[in-house]
Backbone as numpy.savetxt, mean C-alpha at the origin, in Angstrom:
# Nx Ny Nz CAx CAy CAz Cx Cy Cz
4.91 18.11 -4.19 3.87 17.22 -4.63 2.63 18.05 -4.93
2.16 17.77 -6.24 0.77 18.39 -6.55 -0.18 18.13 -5.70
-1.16 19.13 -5.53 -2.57 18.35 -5.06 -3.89 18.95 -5.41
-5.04 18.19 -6.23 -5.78 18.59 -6.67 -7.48 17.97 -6.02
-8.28 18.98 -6.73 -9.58 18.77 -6.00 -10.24 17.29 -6.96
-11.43 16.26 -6.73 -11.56 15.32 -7.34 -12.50 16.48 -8.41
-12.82 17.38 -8.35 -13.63 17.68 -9.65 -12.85 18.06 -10.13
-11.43 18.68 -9.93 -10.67 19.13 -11.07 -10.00 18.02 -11.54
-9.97 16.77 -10.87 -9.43 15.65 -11.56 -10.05 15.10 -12.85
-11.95 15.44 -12.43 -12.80 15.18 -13.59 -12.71 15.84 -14.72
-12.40 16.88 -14.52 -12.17 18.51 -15.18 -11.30 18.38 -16.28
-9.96 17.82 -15.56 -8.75 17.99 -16.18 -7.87 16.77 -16.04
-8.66 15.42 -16.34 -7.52 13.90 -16.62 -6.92 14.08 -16.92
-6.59 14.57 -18.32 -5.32 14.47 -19.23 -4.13 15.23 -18.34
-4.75 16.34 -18.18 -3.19 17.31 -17.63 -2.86 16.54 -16.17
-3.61 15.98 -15.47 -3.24 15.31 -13.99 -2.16 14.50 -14.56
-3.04 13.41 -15.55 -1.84 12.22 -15.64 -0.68 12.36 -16.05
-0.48 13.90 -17.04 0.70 14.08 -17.41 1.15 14.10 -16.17
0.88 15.10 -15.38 1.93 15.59 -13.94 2.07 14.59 -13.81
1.41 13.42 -13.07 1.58 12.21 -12.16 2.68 11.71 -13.15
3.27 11.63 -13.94 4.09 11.31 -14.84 5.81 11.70 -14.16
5.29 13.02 -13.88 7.19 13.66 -12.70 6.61 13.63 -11.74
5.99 13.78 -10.75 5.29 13.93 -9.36 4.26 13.15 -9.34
3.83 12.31 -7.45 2.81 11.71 -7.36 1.62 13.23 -7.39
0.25 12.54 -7.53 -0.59 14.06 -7.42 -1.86 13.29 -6.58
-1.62 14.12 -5.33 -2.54 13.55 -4.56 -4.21 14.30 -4.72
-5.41 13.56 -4.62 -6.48 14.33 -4.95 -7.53 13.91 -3.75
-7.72 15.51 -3.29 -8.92 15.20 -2.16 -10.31 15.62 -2.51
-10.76 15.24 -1.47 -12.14 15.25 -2.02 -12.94 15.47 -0.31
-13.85 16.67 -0.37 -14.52 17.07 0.70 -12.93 17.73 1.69
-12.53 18.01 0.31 -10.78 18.91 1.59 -9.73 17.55 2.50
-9.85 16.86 2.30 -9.09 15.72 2.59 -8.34 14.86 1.64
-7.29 14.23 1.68 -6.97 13.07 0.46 -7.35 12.15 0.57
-7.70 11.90 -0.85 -8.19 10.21 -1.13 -7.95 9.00 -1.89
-6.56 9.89 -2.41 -6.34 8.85 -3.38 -5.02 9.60 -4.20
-3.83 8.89 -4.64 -2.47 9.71 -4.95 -2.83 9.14 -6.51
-2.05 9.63 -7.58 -1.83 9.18 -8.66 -0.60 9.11 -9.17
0.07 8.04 -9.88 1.21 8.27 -9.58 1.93 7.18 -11.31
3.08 7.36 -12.08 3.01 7.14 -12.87 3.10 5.62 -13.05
3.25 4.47 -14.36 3.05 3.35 -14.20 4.23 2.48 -13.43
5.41 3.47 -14.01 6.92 3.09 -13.60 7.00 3.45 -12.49
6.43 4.33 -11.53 6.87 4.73 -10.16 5.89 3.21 -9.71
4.98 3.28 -9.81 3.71 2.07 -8.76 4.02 0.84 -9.65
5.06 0.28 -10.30 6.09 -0.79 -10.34 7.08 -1.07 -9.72
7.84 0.10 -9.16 9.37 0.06 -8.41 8.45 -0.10 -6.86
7.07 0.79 -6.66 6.65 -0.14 -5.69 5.92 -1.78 -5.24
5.59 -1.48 -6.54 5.53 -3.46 -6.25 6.93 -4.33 -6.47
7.86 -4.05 -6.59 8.68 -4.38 -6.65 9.65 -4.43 -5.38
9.19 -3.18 -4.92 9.95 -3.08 -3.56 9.07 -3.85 -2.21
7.75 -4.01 -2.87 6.77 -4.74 -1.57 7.10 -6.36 -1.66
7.28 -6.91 -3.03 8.00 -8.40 -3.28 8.76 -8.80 -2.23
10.07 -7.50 -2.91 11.50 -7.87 -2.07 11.01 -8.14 -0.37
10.48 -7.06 -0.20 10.00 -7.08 1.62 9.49 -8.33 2.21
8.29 -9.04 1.26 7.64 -9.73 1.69 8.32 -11.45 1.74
9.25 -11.02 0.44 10.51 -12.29 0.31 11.51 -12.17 1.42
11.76 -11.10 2.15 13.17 -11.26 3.05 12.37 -11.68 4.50
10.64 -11.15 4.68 10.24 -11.39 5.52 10.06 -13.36 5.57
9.51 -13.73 4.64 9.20 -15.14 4.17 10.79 -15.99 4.01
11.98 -15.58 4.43 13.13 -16.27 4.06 13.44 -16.16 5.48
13.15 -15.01 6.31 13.47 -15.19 8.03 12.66 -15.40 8.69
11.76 -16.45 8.33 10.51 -16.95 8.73 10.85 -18.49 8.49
11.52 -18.73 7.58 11.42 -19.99 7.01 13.16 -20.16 7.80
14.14 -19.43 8.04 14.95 -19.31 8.93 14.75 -20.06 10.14
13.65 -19.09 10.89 13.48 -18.98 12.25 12.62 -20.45 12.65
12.30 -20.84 11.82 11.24 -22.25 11.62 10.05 -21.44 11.79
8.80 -23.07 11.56 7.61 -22.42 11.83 6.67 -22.57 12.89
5.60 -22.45 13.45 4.80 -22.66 14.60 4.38 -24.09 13.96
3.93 -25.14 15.30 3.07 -26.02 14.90 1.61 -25.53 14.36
0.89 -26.80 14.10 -0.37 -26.41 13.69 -1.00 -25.84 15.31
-0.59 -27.07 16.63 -1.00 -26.38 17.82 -0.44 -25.10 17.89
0.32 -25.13 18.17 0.97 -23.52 18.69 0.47 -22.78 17.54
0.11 -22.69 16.34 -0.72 -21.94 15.89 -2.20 -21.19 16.03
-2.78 -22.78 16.17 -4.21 -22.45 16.92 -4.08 -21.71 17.92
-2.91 -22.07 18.89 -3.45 -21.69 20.23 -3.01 -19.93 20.08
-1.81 -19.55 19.41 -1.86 -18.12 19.03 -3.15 -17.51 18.87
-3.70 -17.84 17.37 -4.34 -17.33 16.94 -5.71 -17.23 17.93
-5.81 -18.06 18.85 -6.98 -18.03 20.20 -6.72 -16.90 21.20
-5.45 -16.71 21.27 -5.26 -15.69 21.84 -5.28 -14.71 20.97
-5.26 -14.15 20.16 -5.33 -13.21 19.42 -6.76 -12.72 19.15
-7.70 -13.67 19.13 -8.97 -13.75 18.71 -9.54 -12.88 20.25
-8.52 -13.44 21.42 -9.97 -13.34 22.71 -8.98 -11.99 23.20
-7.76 -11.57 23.14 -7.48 -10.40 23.90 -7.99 -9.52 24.26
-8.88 -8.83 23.41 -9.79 -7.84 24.48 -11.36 -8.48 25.13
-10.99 -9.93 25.72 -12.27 -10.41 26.45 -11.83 -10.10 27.69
């Protein structure tokens, strides 16, 4: 995986996006990463793959049944006060 500085990203768009085209190209900034680039068809097969996830999660949910509106509240009260 490439990795470039954000001024050479400023520097040099064109040639990044080619790369990001075969490889993601991650670019840091202050020596750390901050941000990957990656081509249109790769960050489609991931929304595509976050769908599927969020559909198999939402189909064994709808499986398992759901909380009442109480037993909801009262979750979410506990969730709210756990570190009191």
């Amino acid at each position: 995986m490439k990795s470039v500085t954000a001024t050479e990203l400023k520097n040099q768009t064109g040639r990044q996006l080619e790369a990001a085209l075969t490889s993601p190209v991650v670019v840091n900034k202050a020596r750390r990463p901050v941000a990957v680039l990656i081509s249109y068809e790769q960050f489609q097969r991931y929304q595509a793959l976050e769908d599927r996830y969020w559909g198999e999660l939402a189909k064994k949910a709808s499986k398992e049944g759901f909380l009442s509106a109480k037993a909801s509240s009262a979750l979410l009260d506990e969730m709210l006060h756990a570190g009191d």
